[in-house]
N, C-alpha and C positions, 0 to 999 in steps of 0.2 A: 886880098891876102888870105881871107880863109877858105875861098875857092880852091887857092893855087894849095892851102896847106892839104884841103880835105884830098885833093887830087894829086898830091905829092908830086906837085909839080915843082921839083927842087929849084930850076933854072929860072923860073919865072920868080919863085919865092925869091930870088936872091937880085934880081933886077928891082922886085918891088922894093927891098929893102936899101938896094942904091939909091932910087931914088928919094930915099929920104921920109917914107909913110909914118907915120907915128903906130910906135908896135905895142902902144897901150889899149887901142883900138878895140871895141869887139863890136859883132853884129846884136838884131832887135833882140834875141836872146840871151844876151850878156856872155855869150861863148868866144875864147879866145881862138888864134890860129892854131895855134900849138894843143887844144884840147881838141881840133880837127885832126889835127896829124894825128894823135895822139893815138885816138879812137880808133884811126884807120889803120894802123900801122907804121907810117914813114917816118922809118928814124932819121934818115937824113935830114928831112924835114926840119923835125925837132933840132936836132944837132944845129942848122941853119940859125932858127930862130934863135938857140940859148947862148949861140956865137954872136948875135946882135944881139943881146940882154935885154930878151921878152922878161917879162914878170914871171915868178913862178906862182903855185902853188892857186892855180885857176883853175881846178878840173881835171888836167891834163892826166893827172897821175890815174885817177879814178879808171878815166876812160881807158887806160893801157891794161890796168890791172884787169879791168872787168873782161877786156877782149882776150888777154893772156898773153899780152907782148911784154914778156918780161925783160928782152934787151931794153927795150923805150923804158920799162917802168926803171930799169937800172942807169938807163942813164939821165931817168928825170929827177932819180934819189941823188942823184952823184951832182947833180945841178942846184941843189938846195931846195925839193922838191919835199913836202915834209909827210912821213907816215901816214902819221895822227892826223892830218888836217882835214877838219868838217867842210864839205864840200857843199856849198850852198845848190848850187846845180845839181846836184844827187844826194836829193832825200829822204827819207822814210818816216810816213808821217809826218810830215810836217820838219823835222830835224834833219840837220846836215849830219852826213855820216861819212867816216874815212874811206881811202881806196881800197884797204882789205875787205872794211865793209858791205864797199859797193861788190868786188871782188863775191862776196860769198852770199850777198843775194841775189846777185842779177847774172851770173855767169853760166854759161849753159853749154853741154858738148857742143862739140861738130861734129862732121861723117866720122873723123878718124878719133873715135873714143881717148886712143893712147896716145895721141901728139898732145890730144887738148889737156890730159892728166898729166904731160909732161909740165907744159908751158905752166899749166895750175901749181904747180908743186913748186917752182921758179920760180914764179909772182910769190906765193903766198913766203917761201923762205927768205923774201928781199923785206915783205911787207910786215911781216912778223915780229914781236916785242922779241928778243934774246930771252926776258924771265914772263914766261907765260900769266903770273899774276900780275902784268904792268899793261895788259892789254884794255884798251879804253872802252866806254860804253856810250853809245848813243839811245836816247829814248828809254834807259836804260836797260839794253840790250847789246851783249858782245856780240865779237864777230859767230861765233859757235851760234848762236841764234837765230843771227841774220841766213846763216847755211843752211838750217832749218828750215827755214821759210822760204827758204831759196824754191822753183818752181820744180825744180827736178833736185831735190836737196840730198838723195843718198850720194851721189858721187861724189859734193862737191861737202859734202860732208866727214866724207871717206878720206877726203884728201886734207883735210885740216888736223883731221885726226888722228894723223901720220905722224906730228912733231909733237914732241915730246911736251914742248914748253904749253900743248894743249891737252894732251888727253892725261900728262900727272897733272893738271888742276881740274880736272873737270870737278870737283868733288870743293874744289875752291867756292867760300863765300862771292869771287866775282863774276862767275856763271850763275848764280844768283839769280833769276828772275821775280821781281818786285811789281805786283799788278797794283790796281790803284784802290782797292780794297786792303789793300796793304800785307798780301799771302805772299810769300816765297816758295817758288819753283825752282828744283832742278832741273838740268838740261831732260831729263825722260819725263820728270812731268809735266814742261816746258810743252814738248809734242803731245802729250796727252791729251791739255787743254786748250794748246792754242795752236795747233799747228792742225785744221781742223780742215784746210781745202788739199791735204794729201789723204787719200784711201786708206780706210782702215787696215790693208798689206803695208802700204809703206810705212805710214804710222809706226806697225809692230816691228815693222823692219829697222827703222833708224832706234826704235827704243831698243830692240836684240845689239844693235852694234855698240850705242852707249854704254851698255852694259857687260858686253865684250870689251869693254875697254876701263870695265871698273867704276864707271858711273853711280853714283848712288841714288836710290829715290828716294826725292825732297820734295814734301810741301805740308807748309805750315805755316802759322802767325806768329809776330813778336807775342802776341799777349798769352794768356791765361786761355782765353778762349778761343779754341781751335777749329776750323773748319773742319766738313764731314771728310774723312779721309786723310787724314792727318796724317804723313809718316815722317819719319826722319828725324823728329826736333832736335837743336840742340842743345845737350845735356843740360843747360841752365833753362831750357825753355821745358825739357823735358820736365824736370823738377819740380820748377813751378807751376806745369800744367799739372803731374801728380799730386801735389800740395792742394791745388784746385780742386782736383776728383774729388778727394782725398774730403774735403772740406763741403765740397758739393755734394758726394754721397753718405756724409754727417748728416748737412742739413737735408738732405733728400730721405733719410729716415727719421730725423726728426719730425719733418713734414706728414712723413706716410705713418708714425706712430701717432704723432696728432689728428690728419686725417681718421685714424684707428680709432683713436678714441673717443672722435667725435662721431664719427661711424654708430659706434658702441654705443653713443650716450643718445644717437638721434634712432638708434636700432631700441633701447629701452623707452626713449620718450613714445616713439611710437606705441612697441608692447602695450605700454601704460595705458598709452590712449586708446590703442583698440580696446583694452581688456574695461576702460573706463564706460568706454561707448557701449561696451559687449554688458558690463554691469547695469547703466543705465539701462539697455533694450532688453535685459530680462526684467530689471525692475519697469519698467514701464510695461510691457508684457503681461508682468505679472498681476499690475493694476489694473489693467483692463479687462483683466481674465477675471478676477475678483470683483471688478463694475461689471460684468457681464454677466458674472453669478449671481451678483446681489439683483441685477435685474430682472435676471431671470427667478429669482426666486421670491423677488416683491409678485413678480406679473403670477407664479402660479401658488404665491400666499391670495394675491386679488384676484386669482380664476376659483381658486378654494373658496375663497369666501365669498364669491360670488354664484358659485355654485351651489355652497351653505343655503345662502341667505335663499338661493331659489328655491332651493328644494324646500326647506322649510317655509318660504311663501304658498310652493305649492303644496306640501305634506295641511299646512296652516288650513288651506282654500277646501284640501278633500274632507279635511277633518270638520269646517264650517259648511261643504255643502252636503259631508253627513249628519250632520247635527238637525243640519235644517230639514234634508229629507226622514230625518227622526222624525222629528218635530211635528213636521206637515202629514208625515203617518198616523202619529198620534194623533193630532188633530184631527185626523178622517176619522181614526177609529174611534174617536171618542164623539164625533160629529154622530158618524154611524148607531153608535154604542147609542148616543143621547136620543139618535131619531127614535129610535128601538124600542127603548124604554119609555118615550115618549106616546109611541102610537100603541104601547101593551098597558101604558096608564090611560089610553083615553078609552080602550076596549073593555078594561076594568074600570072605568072612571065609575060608571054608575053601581054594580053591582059592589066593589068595595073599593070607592076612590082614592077615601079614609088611608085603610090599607097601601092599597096601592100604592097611594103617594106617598106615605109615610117609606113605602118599600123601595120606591123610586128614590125619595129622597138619599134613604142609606146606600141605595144602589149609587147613586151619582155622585154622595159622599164617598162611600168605594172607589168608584171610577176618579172625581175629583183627588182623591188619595194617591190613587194609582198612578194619574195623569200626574202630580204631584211627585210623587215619585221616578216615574222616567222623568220627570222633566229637571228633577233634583241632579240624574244619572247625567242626562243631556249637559247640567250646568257643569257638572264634575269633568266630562270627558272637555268640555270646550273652554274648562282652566286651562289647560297645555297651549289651546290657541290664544291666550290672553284674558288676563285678568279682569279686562274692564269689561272685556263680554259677559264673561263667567259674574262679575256683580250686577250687568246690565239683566242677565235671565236670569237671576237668583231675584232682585226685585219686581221683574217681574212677575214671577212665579209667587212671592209675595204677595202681590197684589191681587194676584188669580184668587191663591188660594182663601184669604182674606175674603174677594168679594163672593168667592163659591158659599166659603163659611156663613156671610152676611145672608147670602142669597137662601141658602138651606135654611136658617136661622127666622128670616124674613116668609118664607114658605111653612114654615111648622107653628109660625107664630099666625099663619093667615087659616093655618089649617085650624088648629085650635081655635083662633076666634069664629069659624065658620060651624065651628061644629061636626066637624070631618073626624 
């Protein structure tokens, strides 16, 4: 049977139905006869089958609508053939959608442009709601959607666009597009975002035509918080997104006055702290410059004084080994002096010894004096080098002069007793 239907074999269809087949029948596809004819064109076909009361509302209608057989599609409405009916066999994504539907996404010219916009315009005026807000949604998406998406969408979008009970709603909450983000689209920004395997020409094109036709552009959130690109709200949504701003750029200068002032407060801690750190490293600075003075002025108070102490070691050393080269002068000259007097008293010994030695004596008393005397000068000059020296040659000199005194003493007392 759906051999005889797809093939509009009206005579055989009506032999099969004599004999009696059962017309609830469908093949492995769950396709009826009548959604065969449907498809192809033959009304008689159809006529046949709804003369023997096939079932309606299997397909059938879709298939006419979608090919442009608007006599079939009229007389499968006039059969109790329904509008609205989701059609499990033509769906999108996943959902069954009406024959207008299937109509305005799968419909496509033929050669002759102007026949196929005729039969278009005849389908779509039989399949059409009378009040354009009663039109249904599948997937939720109207028929004006589905044209959109349609593969070559300006024509068949051209031609929907034509009644009235479509293009005064367009602006209707039920062109609406609802993504699952839950943003509403108008039909222009409907193609903006999703209509995304037509060319960026056609794109501008069906948006120019929408717009031609009064379209407005929508797309926005129920809520407060609105997507990038926001236009259109409405007034209640508007409102309360301003209330939002409104409230957001309150607390968004709250924020950036607190931010401010912590700025300010983390801008003076800082100051503080550099100018603490910059305090500190001159005070520390300063201390080391001050330990570095004091040490340097210990090391040249101890190069001073150690320079002192030499020089007066060595001033100490010239001045004891002039003393001494005194000394051991004296001591020559007086060695000298004593040999002198010694060899001019033994030359004189005999003729006046007496004499002599009496003369010797005062002489070497003299000299003992004298020697006495530098050697008093010697002790004097070698106070400046130390005291203990200057008492060590003062008793000496002591004892010299003492044993000279003795010695002269012991000599005038031998002379006397000799008779001299």
């Amino acid at each position: 049977m759906s051999i005889a239907s797809a093939a509009g074999r009206a005579t055989v269809l009506k032999r099969i139905i004599e004999i009696g087949i059962d017309l609830t029948l469908r093949d492995a596809w769950e396709k009826s006869p009548s959604f065969y004819a449907a498809g192809n064109g033959h009304k008689e076909g159809i006529e046949i089958l709804h003369d023997a009361g096939i079932r309606v509302n299997d397909g059938s209608l879709h298939e006419a609508a979608r090919e442009g057989h608007f006599e079939i599609v009229e007389l499968l409405l006039a059969n109790g053939h329904r509008a609205d009916f989701p059609s499990s066999l033509h769906t999108y994504e996943d959902v069954g959608i009406t024959a207008l539907e299937e109509l305005c996404l799968f419909s496509a010219p033929g050669e002759d442009l102007n026949e196929w916009k005729k039969k278009l315009h005849s389908c779509i005026k039989q399949l059409l709601p009378s009040k354009g807000t009663d039109v249904g949604k599948s997937g939720g998406k109207t028929l004006l959607h589905f044209a959109l998406q349609n593969s070559n969408p300006l024509p068949v979008t051209r031609a929907i666009l034509e009644f009235p009970a479509v293009w005064e709603n367009l602006n209707h909450p039920v062109h609406l597009y609802r993504d699952s983000e839950g943003y509403f689209y108008s039909p222009t920004k409907y193609v903006e975002y999703f209509v995304t395997s037509a060319s960026p020409e056609v794109q501008a094109q069906l948006i120019s035509l929408l717009h031609a036709n009064k379209c407005d552009d929508k797309f926005y959130a129920h809520t407060v918080q609105q997507p990038a690109g926001a236009v259109g709200l409405p007034d209640d949504i508007a409102l309360a997104v301003d209330k939002q701003n409104r409230a957001d750029h309150a607390h968004a200068e709250e924020i950036k006055r607190q931010k401010e002032i912590a700025e300010r407060k983390r801008a003076i801690e800082a100051e503080d702290y550099e100018r603490q750190i910059a305090t500190d490293k001159e005070r520390h600075e300063l201390i080391m410059r001050q330990q570095r003075e004091q040490e340097a002025s210990e090391r040249d108070i101890a190069e001073r004084k150690h320079n002192m102490m030499r020089s007066q070691a060595q001033k100490m050393e010239r001045e004891r080994q002039t003393a001494l080269a005194e000394e051991n002068r004296i001591r020559l000259q007086a060695a000298r002096e004593e040999a002198a007097h010694r060899q001019e008293m033994r030359e004189r010994e005999q003729a006046a010894e007496l004499n002599h030695k009496r003369s010797i004596a005062q002489q070497e008393y003299q000299a003992l004096e004298q020697k006495m005397a530098m050697e008093q000068r010697i002790i004097s000059e070698r106070e400046h080098a130390g005291q203990v020296e200057a008492r060590r040659v003062s008793e000496m000199l002591e004892k010299r002069k003492q044993t000279a005194h003795y010695e002269a003493q012991q000599r005038a007392a031998s002379y006397n007793n000799n008779g001299y």
